[in-house]
N, CA, C and O atoms as a GROMACS GRO file, in nm:
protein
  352
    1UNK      N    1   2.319   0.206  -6.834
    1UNK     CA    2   2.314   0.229  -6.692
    1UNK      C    3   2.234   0.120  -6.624
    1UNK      O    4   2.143   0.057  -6.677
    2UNK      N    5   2.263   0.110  -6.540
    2UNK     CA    6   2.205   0.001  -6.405
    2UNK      C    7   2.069   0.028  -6.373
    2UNK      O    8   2.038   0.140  -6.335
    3UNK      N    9   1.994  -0.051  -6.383
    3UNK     CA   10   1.830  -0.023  -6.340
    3UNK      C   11   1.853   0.059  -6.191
    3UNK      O   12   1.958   0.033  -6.131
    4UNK      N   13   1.778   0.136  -6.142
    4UNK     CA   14   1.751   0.126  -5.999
    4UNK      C   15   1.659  -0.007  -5.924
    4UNK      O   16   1.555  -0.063  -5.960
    5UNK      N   17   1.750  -0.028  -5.805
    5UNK     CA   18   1.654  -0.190  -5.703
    5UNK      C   19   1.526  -0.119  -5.636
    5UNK      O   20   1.525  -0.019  -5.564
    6UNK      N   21   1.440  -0.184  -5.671
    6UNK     CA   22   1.316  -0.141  -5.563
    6UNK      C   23   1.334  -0.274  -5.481
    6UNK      O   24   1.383  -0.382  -5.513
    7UNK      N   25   1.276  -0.227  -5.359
    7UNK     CA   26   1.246  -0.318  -5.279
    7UNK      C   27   1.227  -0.496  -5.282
    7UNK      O   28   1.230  -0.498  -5.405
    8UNK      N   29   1.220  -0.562  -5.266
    8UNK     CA   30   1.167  -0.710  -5.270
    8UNK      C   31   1.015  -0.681  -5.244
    8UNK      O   32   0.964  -0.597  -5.170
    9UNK      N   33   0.960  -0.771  -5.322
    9UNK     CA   34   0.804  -0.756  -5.223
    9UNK      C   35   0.829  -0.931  -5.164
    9UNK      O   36   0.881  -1.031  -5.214
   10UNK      N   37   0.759  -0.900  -5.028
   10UNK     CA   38   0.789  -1.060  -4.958
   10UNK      C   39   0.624  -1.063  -4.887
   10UNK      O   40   0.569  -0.967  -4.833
   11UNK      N   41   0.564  -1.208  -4.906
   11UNK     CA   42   0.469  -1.285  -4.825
   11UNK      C   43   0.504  -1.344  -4.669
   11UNK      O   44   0.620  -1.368  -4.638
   12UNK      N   45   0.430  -1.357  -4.608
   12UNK     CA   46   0.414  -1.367  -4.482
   12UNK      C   47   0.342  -1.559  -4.489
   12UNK      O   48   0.243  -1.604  -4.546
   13UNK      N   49   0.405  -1.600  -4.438
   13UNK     CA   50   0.316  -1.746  -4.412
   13UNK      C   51   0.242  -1.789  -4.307
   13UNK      O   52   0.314  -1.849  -4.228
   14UNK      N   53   0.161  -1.784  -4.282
   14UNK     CA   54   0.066  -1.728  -4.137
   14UNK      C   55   0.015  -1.896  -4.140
   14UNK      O   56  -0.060  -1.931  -4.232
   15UNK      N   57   0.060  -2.001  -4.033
   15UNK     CA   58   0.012  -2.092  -4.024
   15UNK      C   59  -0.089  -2.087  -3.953
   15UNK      O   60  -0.099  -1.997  -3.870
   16UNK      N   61  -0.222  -2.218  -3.975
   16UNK     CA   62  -0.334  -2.220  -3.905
   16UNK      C   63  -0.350  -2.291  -3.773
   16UNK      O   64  -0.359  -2.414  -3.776
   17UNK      N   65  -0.353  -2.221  -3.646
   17UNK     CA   66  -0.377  -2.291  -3.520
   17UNK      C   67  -0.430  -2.404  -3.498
   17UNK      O   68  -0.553  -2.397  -3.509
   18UNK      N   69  -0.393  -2.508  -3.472
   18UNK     CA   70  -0.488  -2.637  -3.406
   18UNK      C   71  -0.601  -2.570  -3.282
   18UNK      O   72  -0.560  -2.485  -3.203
   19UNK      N   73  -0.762  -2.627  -3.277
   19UNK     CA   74  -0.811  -2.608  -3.233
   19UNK      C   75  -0.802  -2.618  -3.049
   19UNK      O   76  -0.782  -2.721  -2.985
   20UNK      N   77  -0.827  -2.458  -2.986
   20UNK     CA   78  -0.808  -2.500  -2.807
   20UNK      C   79  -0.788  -2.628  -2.785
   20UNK      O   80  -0.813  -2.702  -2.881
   21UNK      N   81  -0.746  -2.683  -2.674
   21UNK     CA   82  -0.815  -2.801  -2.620
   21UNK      C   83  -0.938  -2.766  -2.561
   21UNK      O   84  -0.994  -2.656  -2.558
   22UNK      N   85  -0.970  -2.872  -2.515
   22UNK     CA   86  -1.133  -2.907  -2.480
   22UNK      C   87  -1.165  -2.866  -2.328
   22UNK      O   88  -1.074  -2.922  -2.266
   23UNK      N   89  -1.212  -2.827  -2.273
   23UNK     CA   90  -1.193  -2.787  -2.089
   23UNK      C   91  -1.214  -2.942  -2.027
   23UNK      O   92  -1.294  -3.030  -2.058
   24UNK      N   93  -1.148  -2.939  -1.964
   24UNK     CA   94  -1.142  -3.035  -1.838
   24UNK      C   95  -1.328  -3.079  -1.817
   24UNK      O   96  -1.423  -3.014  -1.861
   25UNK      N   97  -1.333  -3.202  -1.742
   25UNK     CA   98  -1.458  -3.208  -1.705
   25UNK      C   99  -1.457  -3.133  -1.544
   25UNK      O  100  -1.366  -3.085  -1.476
   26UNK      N  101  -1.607  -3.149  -1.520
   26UNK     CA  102  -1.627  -3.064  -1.414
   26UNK      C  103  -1.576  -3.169  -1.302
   26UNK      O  104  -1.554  -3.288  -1.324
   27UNK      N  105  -1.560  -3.098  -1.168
   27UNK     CA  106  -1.492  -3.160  -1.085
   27UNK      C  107  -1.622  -3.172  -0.965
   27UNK      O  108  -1.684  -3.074  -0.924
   28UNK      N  109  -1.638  -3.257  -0.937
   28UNK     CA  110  -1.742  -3.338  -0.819
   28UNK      C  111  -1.707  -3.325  -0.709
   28UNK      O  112  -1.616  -3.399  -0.672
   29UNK      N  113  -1.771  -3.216  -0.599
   29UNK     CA  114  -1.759  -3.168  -0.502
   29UNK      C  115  -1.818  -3.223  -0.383
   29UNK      O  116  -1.876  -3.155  -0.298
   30UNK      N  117  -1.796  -3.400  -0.377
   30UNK     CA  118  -1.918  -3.435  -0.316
   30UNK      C  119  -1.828  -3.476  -0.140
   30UNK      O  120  -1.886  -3.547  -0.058
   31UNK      N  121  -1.703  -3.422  -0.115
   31UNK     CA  122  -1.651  -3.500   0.022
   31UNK      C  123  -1.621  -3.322   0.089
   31UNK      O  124  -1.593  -3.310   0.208
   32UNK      N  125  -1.630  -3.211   0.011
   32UNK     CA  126  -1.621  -3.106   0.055
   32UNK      C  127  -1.721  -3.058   0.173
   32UNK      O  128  -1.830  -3.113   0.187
   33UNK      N  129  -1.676  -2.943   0.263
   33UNK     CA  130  -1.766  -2.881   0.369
   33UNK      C  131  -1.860  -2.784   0.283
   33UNK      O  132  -1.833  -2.732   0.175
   34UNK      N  133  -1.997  -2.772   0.372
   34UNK     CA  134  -2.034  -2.661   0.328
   34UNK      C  135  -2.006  -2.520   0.380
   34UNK      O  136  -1.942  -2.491   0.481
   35UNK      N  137  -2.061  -2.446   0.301
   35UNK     CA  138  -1.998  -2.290   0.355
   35UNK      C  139  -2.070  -2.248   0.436
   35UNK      O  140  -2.193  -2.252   0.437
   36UNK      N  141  -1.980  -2.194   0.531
   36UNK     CA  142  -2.034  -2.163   0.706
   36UNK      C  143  -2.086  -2.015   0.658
   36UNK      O  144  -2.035  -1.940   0.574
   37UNK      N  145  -2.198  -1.998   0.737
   37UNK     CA  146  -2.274  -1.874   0.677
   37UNK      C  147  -2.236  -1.769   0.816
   37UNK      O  148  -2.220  -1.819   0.928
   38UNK      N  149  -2.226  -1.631   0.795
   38UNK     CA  150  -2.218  -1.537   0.907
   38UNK      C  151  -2.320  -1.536   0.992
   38UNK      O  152  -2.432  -1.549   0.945
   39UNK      N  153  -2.304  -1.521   1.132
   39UNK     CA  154  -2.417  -1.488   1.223
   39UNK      C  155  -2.446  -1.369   1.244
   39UNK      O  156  -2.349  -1.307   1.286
   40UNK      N  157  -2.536  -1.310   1.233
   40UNK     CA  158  -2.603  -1.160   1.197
   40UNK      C  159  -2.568  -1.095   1.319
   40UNK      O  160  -2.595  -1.148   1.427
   41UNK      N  161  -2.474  -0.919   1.305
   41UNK     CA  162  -2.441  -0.900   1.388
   41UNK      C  163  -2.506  -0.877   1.481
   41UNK      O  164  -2.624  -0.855   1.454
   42UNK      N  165  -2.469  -0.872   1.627
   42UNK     CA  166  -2.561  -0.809   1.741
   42UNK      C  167  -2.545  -0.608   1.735
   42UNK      O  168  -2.443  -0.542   1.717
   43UNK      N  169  -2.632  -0.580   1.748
   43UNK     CA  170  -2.628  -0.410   1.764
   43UNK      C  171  -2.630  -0.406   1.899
   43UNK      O  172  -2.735  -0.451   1.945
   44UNK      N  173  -2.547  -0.366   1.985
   44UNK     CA  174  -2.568  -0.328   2.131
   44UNK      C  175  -2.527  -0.188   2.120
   44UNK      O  176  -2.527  -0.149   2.003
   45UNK      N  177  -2.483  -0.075   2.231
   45UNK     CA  178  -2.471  -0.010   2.287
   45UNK      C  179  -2.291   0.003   2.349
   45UNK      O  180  -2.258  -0.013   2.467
   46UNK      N  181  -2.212   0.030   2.254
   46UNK     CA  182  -2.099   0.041   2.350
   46UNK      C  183  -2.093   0.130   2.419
   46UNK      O  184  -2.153   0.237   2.407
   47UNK      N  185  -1.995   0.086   2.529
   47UNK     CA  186  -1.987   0.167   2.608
   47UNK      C  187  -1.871   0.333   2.605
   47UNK      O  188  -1.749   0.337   2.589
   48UNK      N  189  -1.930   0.404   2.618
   48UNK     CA  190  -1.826   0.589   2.540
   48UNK      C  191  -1.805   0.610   2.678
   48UNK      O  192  -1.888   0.639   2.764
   49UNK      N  193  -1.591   0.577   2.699
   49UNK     CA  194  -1.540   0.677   2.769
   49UNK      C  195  -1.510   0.834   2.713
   49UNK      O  196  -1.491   0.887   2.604
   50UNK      N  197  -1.517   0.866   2.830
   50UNK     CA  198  -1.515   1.058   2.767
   50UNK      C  199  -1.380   1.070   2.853
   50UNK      O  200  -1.386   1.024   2.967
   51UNK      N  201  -1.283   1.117   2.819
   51UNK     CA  202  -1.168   1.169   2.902
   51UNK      C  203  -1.207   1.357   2.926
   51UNK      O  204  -1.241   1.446   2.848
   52UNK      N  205  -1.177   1.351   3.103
   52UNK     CA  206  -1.236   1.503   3.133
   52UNK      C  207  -1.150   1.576   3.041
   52UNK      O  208  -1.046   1.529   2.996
   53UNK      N  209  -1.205   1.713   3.010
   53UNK     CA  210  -1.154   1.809   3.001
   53UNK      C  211  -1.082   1.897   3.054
   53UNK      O  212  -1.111   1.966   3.152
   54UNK      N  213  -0.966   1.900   2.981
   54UNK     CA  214  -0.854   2.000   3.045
   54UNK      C  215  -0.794   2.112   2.990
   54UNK      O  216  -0.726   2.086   2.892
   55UNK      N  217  -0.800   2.285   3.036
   55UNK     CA  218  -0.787   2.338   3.002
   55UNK      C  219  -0.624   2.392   2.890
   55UNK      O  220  -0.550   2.298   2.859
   56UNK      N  221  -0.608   2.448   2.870
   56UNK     CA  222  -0.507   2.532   2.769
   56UNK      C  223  -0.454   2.545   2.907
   56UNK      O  224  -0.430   2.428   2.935
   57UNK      N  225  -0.424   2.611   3.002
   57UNK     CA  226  -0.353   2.645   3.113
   57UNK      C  227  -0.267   2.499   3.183
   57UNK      O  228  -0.148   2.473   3.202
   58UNK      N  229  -0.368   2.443   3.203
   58UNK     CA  230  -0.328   2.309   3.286
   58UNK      C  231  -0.230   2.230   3.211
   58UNK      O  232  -0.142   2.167   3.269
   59UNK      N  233  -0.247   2.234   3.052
   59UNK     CA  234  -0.198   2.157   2.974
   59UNK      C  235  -0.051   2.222   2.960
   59UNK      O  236   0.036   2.136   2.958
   60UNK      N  237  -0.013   2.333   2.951
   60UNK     CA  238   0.117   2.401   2.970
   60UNK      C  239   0.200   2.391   3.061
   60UNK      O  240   0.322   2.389   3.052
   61UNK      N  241   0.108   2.382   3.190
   61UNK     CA  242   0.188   2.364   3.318
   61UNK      C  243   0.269   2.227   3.312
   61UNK      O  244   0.390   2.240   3.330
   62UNK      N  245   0.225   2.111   3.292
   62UNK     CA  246   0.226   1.998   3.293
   62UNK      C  247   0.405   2.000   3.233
   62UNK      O  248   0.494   1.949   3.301
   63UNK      N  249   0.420   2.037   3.158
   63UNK     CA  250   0.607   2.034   3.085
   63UNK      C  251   0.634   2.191   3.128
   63UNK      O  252   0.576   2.298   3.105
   64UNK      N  253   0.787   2.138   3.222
   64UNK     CA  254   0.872   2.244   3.260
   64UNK      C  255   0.930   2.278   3.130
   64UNK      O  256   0.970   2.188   3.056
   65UNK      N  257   0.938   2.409   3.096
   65UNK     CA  258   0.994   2.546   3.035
   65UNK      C  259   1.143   2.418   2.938
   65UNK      O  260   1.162   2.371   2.826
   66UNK      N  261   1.216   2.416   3.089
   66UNK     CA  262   1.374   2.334   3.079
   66UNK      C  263   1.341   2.302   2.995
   66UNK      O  264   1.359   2.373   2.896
   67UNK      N  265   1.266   2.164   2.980
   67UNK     CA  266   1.252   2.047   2.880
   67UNK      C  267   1.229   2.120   2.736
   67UNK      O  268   1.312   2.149   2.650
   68UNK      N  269   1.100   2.138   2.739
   68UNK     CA  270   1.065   2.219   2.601
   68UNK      C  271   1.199   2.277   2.516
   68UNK      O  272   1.226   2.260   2.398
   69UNK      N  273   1.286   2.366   2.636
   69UNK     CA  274   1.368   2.418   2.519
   69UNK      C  275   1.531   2.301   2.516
   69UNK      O  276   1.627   2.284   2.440
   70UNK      N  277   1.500   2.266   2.600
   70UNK     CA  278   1.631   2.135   2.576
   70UNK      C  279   1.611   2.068   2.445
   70UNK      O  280   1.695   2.085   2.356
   71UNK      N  281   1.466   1.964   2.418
   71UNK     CA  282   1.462   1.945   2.310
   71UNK      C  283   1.469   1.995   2.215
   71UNK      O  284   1.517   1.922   2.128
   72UNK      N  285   1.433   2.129   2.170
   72UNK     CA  286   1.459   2.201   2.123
   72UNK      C  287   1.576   2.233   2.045
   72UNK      O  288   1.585   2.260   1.925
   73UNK      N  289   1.678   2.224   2.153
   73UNK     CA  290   1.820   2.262   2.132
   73UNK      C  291   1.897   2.120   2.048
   73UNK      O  292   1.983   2.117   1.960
   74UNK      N  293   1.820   2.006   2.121
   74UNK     CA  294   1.924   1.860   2.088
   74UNK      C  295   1.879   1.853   1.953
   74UNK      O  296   1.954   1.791   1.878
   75UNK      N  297   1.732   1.920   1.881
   75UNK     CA  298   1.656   1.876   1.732
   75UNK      C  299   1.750   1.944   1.682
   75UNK      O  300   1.838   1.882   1.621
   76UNK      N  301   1.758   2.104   1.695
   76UNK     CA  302   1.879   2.185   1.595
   76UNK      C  303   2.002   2.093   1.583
   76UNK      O  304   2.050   2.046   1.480
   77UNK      N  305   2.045   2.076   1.719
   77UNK     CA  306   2.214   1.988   1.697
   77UNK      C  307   2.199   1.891   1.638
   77UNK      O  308   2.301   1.857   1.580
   78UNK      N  309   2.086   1.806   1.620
   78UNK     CA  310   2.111   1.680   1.504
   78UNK      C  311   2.078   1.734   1.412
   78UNK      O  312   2.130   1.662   1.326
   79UNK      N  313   2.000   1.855   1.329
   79UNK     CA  314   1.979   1.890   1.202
   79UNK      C  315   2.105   1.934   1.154
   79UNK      O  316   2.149   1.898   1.046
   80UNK      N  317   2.169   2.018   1.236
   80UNK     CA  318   2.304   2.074   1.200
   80UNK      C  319   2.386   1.965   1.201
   80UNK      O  320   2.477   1.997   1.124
   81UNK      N  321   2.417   1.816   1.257
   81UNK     CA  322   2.488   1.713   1.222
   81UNK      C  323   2.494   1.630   1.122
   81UNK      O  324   2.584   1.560   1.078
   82UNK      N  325   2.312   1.660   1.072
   82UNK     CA  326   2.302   1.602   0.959
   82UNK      C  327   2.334   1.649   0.815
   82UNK      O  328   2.335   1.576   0.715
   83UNK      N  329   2.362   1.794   0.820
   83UNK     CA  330   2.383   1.893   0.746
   83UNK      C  331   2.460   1.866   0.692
   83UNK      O  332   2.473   1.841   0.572
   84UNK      N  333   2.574   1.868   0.833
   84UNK     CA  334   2.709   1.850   0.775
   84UNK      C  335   2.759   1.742   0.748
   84UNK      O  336   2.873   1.749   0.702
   85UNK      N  337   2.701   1.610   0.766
   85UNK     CA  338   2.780   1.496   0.706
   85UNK      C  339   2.702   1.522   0.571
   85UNK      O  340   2.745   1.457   0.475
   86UNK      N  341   2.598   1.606   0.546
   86UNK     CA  342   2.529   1.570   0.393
   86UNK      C  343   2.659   1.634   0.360
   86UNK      O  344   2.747   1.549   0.375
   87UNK      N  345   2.694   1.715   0.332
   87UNK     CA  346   2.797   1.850   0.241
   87UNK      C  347   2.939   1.787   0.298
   87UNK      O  348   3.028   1.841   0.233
   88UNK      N  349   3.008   1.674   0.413
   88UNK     CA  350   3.093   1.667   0.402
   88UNK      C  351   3.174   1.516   0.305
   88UNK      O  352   3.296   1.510   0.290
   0.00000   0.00000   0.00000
């Protein structure tokens, strides 16, 4: 009968890297600007508008009833337009 094959055993040849190169020399910064330093902020005092206060009442009056429910009506009709091109 025929031996059974085991596997091969196999080596790996792992060559040795040539050393980094060498870094660049340093670069001579001598025609450059110097660095502009921040001027320390000023602290003043701004000035606080206050917008008056206006009640819950006043603020209702201001939009007629109409409007409110018109928009209203045109948001449903584009949700329902959008509905239906999704499903058609």
């Amino acid at each position: 009968m025929a031996e059974a094959q085991s596997p091969k055993k196999e080596t790996a040849r792992i060559s040795v890297l040539p050393d980094p190169p060498k870094p660049a020399p340093t670069v001579q910064m001598k025609k450059t600007q110097p660095l502009i330093t921040m001027p320390e902020p000023k602290m003043g005092g701004a000035p606080v508008n206050v917008a008056p206060v206006i009640t819950r009442d006043e603020d209702v009056d201001l939009v007629p009833m109409s409007l409110c429910w018109g928009v209203l009506g045109a948001s449903a009709l584009i949700l329902l337009i959008q509905i239906w091109n999704y499903f058609a």
